[in-house]
C-alpha positions as a Python dict, from the first residue, in 0.01 Angstrom:
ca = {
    (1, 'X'): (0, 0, 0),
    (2, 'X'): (-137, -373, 102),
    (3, 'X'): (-443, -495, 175),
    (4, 'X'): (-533, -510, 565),
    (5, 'X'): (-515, -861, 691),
    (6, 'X'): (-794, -733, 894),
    (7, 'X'): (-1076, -638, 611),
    (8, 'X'): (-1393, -800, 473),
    (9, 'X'): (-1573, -700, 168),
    (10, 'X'): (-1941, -760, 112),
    (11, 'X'): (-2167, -710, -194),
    (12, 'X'): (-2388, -409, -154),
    (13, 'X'): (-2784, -469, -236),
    (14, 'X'): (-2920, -94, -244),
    (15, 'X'): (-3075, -48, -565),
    (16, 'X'): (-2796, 123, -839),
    (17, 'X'): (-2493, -21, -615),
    (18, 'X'): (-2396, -350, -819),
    (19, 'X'): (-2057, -217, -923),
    (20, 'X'): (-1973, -131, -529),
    (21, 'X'): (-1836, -315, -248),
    (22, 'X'): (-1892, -254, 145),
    (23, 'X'): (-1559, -272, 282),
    (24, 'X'): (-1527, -340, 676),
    (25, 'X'): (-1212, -282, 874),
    (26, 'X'): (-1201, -505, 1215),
    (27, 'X'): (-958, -345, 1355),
    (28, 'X'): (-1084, -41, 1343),
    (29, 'X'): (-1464, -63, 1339),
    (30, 'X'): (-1456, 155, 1005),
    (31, 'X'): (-1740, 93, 713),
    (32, 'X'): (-1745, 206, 319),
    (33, 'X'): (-1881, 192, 15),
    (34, 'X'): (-1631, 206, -274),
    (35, 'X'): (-1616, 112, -637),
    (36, 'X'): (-1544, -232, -722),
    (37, 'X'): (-1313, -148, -932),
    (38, 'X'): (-1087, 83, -669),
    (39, 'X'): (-1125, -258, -404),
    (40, 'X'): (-954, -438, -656),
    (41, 'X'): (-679, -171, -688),
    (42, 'X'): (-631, -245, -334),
    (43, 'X'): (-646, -613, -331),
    (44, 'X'): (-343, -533, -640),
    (45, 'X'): (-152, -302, -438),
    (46, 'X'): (-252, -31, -688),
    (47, 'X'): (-424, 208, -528),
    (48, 'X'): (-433, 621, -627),
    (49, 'X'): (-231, 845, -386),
    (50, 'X'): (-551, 1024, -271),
    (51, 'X'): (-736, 710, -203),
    (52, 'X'): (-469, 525, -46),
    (53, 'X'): (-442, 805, 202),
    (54, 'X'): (-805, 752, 308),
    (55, 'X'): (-805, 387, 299),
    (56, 'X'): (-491, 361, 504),
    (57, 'X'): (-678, 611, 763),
    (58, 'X'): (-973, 383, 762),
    (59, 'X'): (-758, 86, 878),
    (60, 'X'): (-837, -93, 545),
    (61, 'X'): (-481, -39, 328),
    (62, 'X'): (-171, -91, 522),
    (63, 'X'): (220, -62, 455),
    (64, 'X'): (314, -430, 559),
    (65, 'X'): (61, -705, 663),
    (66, 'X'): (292, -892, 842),
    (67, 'X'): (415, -614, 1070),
    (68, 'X'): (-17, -550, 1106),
    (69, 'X'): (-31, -881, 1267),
    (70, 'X'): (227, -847, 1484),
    (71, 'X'): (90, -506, 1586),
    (72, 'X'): (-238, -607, 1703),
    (73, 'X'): (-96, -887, 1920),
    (74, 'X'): (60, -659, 2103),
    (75, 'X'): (-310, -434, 2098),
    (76, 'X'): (-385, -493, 2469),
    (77, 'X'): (-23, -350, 2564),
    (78, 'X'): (-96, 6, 2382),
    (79, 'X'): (-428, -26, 2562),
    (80, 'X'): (-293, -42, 2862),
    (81, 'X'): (-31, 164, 2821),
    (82, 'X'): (-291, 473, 2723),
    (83, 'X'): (-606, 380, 2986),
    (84, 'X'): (-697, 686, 3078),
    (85, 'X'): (-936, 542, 3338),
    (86, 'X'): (-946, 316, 3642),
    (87, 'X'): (-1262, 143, 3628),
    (88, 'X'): (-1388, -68, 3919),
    (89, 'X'): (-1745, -301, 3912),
    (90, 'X'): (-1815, -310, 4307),
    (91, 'X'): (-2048, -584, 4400),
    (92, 'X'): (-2308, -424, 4687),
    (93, 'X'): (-2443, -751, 4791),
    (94, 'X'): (-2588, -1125, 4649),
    (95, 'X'): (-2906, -1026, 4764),
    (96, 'X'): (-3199, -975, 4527),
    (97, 'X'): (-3614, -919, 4524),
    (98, 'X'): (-3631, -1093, 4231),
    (99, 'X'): (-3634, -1459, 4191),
    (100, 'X'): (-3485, -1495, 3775),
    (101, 'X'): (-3548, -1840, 3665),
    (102, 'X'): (-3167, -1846, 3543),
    (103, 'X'): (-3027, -1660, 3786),
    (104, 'X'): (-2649, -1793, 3801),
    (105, 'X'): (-2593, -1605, 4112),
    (106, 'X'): (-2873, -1840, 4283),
    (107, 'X'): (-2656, -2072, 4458),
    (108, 'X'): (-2458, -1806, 4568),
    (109, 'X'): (-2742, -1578, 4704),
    (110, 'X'): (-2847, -1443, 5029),
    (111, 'X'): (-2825, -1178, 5259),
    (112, 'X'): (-2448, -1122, 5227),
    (113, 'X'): (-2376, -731, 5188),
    (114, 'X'): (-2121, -547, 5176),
    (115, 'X'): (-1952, -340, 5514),
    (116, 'X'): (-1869, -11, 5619),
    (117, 'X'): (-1533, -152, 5676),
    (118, 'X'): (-1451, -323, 5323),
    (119, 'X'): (-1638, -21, 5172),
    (120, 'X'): (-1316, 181, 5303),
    (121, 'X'): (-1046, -57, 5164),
    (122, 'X'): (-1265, -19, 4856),
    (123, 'X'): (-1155, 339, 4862),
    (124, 'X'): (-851, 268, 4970),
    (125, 'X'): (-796, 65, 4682),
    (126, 'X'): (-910, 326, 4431),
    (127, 'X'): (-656, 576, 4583),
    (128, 'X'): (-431, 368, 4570),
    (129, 'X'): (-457, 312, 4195),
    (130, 'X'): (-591, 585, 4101),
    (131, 'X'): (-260, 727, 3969),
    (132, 'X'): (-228, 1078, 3816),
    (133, 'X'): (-193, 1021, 3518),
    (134, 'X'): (-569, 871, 3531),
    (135, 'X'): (-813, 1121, 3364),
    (136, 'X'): (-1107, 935, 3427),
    (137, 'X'): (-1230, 716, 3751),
    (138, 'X'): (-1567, 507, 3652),
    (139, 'X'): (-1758, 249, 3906),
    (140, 'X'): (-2047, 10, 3843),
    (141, 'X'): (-2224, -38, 4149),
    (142, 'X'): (-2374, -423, 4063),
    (143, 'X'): (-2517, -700, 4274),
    (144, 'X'): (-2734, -872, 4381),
    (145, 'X'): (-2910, -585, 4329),
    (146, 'X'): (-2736, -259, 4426),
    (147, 'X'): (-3009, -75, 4515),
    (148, 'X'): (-3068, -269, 4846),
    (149, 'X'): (-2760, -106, 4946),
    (150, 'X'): (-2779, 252, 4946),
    (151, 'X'): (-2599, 307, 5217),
    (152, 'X'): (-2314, 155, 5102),
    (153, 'X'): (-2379, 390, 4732),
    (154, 'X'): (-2361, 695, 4934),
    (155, 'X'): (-2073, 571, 5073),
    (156, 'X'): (-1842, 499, 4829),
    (157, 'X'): (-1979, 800, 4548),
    (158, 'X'): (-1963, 1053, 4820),
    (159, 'X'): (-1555, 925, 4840),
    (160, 'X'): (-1509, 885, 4483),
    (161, 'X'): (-1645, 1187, 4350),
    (162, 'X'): (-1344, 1363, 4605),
    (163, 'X'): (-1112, 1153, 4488),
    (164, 'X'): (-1140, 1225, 4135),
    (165, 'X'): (-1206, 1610, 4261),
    (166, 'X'): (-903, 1639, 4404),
    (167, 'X'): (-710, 1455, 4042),
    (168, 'X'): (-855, 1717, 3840),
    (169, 'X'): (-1051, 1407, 3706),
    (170, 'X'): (-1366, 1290, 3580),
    (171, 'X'): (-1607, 1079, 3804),
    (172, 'X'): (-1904, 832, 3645),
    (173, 'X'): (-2087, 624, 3857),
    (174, 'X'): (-2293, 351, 3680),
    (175, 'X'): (-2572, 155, 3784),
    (176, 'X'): (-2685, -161, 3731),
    (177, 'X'): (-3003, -276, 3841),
    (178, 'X'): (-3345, -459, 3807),
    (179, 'X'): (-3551, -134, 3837),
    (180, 'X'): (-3811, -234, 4043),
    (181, 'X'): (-3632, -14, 4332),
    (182, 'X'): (-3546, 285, 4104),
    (183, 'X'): (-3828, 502, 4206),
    (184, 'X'): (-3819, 878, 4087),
    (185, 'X'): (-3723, 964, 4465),
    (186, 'X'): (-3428, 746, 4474),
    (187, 'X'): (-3341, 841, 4129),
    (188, 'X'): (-3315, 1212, 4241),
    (189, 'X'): (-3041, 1085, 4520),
    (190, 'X'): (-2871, 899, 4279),
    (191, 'X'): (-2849, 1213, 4029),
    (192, 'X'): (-2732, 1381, 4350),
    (193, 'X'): (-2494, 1143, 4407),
    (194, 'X'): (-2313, 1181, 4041),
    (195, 'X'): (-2515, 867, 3920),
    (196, 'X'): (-2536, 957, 3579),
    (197, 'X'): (-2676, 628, 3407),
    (198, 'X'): (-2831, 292, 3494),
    (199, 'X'): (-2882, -21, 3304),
    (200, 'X'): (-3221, -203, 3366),
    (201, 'X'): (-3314, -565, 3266),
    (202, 'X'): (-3630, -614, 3090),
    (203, 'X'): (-3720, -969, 2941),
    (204, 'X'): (-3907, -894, 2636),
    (205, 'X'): (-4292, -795, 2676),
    (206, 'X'): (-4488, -804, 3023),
    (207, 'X'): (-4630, -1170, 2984),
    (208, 'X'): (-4234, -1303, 2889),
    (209, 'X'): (-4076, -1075, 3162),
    (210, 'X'): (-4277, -1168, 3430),
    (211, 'X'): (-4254, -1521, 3341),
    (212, 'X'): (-3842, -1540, 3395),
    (213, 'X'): (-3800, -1203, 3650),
    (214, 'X'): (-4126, -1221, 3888),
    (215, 'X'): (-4060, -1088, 4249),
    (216, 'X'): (-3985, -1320, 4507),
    (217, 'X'): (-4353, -1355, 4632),
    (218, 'X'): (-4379, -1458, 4258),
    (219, 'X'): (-4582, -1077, 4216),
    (220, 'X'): (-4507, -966, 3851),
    (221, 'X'): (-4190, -717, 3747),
    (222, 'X'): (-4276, -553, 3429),
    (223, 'X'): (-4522, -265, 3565),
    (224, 'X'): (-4365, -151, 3792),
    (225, 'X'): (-4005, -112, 3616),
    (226, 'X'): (-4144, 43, 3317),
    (227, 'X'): (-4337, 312, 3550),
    (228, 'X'): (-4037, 348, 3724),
    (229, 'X'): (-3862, 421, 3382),
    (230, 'X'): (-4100, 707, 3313),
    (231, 'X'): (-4051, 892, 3641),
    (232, 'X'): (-3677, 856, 3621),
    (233, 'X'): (-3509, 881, 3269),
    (234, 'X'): (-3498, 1212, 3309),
    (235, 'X'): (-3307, 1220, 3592),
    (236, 'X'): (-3073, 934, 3507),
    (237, 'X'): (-2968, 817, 3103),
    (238, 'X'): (-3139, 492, 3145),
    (239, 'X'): (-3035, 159, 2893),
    (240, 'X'): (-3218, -149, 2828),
    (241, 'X'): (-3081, -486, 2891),
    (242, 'X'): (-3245, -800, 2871),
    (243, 'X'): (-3216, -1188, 2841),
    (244, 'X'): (-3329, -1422, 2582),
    (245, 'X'): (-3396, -1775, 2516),
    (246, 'X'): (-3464, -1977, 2177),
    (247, 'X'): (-3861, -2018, 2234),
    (248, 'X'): (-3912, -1665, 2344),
    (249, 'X'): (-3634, -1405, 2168),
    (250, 'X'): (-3928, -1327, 1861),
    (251, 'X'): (-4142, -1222, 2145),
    (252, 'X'): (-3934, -908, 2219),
    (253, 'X'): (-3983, -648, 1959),
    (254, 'X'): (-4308, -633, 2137),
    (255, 'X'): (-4147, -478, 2439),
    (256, 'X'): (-4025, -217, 2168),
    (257, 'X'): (-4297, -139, 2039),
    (258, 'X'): (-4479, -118, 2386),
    (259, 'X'): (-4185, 155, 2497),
    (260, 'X'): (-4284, 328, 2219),
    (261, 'X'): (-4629, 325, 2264),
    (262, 'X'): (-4592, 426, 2598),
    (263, 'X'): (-4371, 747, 2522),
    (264, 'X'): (-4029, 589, 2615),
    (265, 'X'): (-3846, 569, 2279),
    (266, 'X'): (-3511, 623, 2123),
    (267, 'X'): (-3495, 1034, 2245),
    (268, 'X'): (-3584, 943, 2603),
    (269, 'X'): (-3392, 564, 2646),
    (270, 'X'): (-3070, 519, 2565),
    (271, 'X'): (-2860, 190, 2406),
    (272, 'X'): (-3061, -142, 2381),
    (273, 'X'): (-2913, -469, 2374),
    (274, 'X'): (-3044, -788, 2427),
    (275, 'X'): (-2802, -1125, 2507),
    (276, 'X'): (-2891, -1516, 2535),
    (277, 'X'): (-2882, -1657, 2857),
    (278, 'X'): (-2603, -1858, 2918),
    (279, 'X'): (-2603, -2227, 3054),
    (280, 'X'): (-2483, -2259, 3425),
    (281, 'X'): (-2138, -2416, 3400),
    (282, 'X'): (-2064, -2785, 3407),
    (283, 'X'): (-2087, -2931, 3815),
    (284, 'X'): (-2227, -2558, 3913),
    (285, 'X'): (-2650, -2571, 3952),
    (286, 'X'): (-2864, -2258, 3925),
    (287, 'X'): (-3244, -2308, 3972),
    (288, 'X'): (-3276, -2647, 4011),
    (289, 'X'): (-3564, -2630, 3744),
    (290, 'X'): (-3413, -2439, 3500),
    (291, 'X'): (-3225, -2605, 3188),
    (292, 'X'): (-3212, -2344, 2930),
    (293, 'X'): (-2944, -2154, 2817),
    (294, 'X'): (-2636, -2183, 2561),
    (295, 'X'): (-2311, -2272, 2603),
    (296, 'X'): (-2174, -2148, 2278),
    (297, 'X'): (-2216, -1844, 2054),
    (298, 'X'): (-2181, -2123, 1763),
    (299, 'X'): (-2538, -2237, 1809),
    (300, 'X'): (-2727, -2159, 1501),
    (301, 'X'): (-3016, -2017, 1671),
    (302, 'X'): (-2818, -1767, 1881),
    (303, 'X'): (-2670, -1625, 1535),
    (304, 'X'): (-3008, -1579, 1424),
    (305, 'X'): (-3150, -1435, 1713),
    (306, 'X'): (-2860, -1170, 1739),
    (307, 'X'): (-2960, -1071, 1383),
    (308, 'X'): (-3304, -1042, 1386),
    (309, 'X'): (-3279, -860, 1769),
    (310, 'X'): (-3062, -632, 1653),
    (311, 'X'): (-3234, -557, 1356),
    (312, 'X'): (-3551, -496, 1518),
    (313, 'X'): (-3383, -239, 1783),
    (314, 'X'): (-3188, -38, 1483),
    (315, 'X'): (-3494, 29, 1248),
    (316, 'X'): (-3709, 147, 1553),
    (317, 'X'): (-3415, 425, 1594),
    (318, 'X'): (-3308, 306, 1932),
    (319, 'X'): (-2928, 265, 1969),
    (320, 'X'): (-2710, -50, 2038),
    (321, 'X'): (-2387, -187, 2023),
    (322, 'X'): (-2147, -145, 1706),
    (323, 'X'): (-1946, -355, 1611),
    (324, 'X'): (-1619, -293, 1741),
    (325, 'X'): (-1287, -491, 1843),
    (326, 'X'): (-1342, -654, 2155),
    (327, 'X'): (-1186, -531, 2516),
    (328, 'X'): (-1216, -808, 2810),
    (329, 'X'): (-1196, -656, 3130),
    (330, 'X'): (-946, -955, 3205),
    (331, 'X'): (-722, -846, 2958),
    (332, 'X'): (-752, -485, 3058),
    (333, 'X'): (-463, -377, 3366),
    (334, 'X'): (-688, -133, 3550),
    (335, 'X'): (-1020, -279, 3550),
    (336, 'X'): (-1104, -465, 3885),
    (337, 'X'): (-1391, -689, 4053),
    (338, 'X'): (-1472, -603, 4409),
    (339, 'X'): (-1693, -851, 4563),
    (340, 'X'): (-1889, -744, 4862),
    (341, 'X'): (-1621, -925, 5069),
    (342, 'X'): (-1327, -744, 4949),
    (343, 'X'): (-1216, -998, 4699),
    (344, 'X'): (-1103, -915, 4369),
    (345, 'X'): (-1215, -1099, 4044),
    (346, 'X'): (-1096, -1005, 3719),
    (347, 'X'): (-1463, -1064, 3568),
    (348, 'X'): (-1798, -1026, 3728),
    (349, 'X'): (-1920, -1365, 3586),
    (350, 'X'): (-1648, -1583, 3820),
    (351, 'X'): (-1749, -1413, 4120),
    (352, 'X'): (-1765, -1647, 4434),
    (353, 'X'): (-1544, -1899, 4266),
    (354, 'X'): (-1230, -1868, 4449),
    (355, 'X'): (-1011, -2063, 4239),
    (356, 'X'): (-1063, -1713, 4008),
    (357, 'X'): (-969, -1483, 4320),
    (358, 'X'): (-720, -1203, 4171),
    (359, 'X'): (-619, -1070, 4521),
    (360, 'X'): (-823, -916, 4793),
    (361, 'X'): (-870, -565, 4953),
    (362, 'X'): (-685, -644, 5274),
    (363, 'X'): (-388, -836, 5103),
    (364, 'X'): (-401, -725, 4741),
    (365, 'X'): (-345, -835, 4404),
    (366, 'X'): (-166, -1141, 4359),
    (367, 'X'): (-36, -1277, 3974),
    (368, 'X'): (-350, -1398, 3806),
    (369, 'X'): (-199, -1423, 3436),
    (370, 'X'): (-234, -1801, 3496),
    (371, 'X'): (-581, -1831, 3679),
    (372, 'X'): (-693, -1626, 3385),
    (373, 'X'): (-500, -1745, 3107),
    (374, 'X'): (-413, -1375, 3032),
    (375, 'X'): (-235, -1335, 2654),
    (376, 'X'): (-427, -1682, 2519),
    (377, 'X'): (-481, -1582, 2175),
    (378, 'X'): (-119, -1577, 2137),
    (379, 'X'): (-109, -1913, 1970),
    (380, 'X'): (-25, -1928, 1595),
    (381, 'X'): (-405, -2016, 1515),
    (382, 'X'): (-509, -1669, 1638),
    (383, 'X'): (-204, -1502, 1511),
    (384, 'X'): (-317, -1600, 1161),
    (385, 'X'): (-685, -1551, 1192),
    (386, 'X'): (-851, -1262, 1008),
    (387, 'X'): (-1160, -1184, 1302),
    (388, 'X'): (-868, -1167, 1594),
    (389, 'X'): (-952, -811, 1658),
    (390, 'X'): (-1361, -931, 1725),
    (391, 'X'): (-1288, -1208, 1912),
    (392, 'X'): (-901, -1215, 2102),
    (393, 'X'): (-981, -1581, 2185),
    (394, 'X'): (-1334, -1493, 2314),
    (395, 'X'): (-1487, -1531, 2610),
    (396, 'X'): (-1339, -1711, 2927),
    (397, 'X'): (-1700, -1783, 3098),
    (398, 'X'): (-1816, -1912, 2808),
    (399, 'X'): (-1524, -2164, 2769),
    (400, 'X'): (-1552, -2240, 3089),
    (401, 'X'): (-1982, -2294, 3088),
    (402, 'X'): (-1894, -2548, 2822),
    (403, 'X'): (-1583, -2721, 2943),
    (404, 'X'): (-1556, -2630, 3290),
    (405, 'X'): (-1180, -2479, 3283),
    (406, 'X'): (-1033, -2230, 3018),
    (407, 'X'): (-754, -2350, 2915),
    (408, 'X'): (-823, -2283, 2549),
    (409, 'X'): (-952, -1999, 2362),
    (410, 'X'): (-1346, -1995, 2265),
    (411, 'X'): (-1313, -1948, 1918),
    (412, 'X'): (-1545, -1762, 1758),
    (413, 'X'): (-1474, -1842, 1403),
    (414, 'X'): (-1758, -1978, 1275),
    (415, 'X'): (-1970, -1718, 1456),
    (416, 'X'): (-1824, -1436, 1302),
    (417, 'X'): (-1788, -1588, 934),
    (418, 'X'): (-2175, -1664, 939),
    (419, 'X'): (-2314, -1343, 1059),
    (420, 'X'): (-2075, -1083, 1037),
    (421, 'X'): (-2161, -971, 708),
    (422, 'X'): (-2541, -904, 807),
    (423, 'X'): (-2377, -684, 1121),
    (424, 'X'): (-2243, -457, 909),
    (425, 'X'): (-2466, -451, 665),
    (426, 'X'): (-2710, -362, 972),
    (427, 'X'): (-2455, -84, 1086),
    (428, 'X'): (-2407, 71, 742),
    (429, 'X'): (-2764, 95, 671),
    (430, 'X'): (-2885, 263, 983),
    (431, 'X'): (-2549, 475, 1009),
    (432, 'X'): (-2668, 620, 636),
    (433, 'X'): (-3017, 787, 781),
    (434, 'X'): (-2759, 978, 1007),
    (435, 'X'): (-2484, 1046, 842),
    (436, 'X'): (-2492, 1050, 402),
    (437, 'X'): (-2204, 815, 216),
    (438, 'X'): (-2047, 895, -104),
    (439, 'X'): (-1920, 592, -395),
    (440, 'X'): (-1609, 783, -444),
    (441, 'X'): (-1506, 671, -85),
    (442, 'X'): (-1459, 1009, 0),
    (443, 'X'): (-1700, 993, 313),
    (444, 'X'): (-1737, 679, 489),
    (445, 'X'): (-2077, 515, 595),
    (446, 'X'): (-1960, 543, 988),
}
């Protein structure tokens, strides 16, 4: 047995752990604490039969490195081949009650919704590829915000649901939404309708929320969300989102603490995870006013505001991302972009660009490997880089935010080598008040 090519190993801190290692497989999100004296058996190639078996389960000892490589370039194609589920993000409308200071739908925005009529193609579409071997049909109603279109929600769940009905399949409709509409009457349609979760934006506490997501009359947000959050989570598994900036992302464990306070915590909310606004791309204004933002994950501050968020949602017991190899909806075959006018996008963040138009409803998909620059990380740089499997070139907006086309892969390199270690040292630690490890490396720490 080899090494992975795909492993790091970290010191361990706890008190009594200086001869272990925490070893961390990227490939397969897999964390444990072993002796350092069995690692270096399988740095050596010398590992016991009975550990090698449950290292090479763990993704961390493998037969050949070289074939590993070649394996996970060809990751997206077993992925695709094995998608159990069509999954669709249908944008309602680009109209909105909010007025975000960094909105980067605000030069698109207005009262453009979608119809009756491209609601139907949209179901057309969906039986269309909706094949039988699919075991699973999911759809993210997203905007604007989706609740000004209800209509068009009843609409297309009462469709879907049939659909999947009549595939002896599985149905989730997914909501994503400002809040400020999801009252605990709506929420009981919505329940009705098969709407079994919704993600809802919060920035930070009520003075910082209300500050970058006031309504359009400039009235303030926060209230009225996080009452609407108590009348409806249990109708509908609810998730936090929110939106951060360098002067203000130290400002929202107080939101935390306030959901806590105020009886929503980790048993009645579900994941939490909070994300840096991203600049508006080159030659593409938002708000006039605003000039915030990043346009790289490589910024110093964003690495330490990922950290220290993350940190802060983990030890109050709520849950949040792992980390895990990443899956672009680009990359994956069956995951589509309907924009209110029928068009199809292969990610929600190039909507209304049409030079990123995959297709449409009415004439259908057309090749988009090149718009989308599908398969970049096959390049010999990626091919020989140990954090492929977190990263798979990263992400297209964000290349093109900073250089206005994506014609090469944002690397996330440096990123990962600077803060990837406390990640998993974040994951192992909360993972062991669930679930007990062992030194022997009999039981992983997740």
């Amino acid at each position: 047995m080899q090494p992975s090519f795909y492993i790091k190993a970290f010191s361990c801190n706890d008190p009594g752990s200086s001869d272990q290692v925490l070893v961390f497989s990227l490939k397969k999100a897999s964390i444990i604490k072993i002796p350092k004296e069995l690692f270096r058996a399988l740095q050596n190639n010398n590992l016991p039969d009975d550990k090698a078996e449950i290292l090479f389960r763990l993704g961390m000892a493998v037969q050949d490195r070289e074939a590993e490589k070649r394996e996970m370039l060809s990751f997206f194609d077993r992925l695709n081949s094995n998608d159990p589920e069509l999954h669709i993000t249908a944008v309602l409308n680009l109209d909105c009650n909010f007025a975000c200071t960094y909105c980067y739908e605000a030069n698109t925005k207005g009262e453009h919704y979608m119809s009756p009529q491209t609601a139907d193609r949209l179901i057309d579409f969906i039986r269309e590829n909706f094949t039988r071997e699919k075991t699973g049909l999911r759809i993210d109603f997203y905007g604007g915000e989706p609740l000004l279109s209800m209509d068009m929600i009843r609409r297309i769940s009462t469709a879907a649901n049939k659909l999947a009905r009549d595939n002896g399949a599985q149905c989730r409709l997914v909501l994503v939404t400002n809040g400020s509409l999801l009252t605990r009457r709506r929420a009981e349609e919505l329940a009705g309708l098969g709407v079994e979760r919704a993600r809802i934006t919060i920035d930070g506490p009520a003075e910082t929320h209300n500050r970058s997501r006031p309504f359009k009359n400039q009235a303030e947000s926060f209230d009225v969300i996080i009452n609407n959050i108590r009348r409806a989570y249990d109708l509908i598994k609810i998730g936090i989102g929110g939106n951060f900036e360098k002067h203000n992302y130290k400002k929202f464990p107080a939101l935390l603490d306030y959901m806590q306070k105020t009886g929503l915590g980790p048993d009645k909310i579900g994941p939490v995870k909070f994300d840096p606004v991203m600049s508006p791309p080159q030659g593409d204004p938002v708000v006039p006013e605003y000039y915030g933002g990043c346009a790289s994950l490589s910024e110093s501050w964003i690495r330490e505001a990922e950290a220290f968020l993350r940190e802060e949602i983990m030890k109050r017991g709520y849950a949040t991302q792992k980390i895990r190899p990443v899956t672009c909806m680009v990359d994956i075959k069956d995951s589509w972009v309907v924009h209110y006018d029928g068009t199809l996008y292969k990610c929600p963040a190039f909507i209304g660009k049409p030079e990123f138009a995959a297709g449409s409803l009415k004439d259908g998909i057309r090749d988009y490997g090149k718009t989308y620059r599908t398969r970049y990380w096959e390049n010999w740089q990626c091919a020989e880089c140990e954090y492929l499997p977190l990263c798979f070139g990263g992400c297209r907006y964000m290349s093109y935010v900073r250089d206005g086309r994506i014609d090469a892969p944002d690397c996330r390199k440096d990123y990962l080598a600077a803060c990837l270690e406390t990640l998993v040292k974040q994951d192992a630690k909360y993972m062991r008040k669930k679930r007990p490890d062992h030194a022997d490396g009999k039981n992983p720490v997740a």
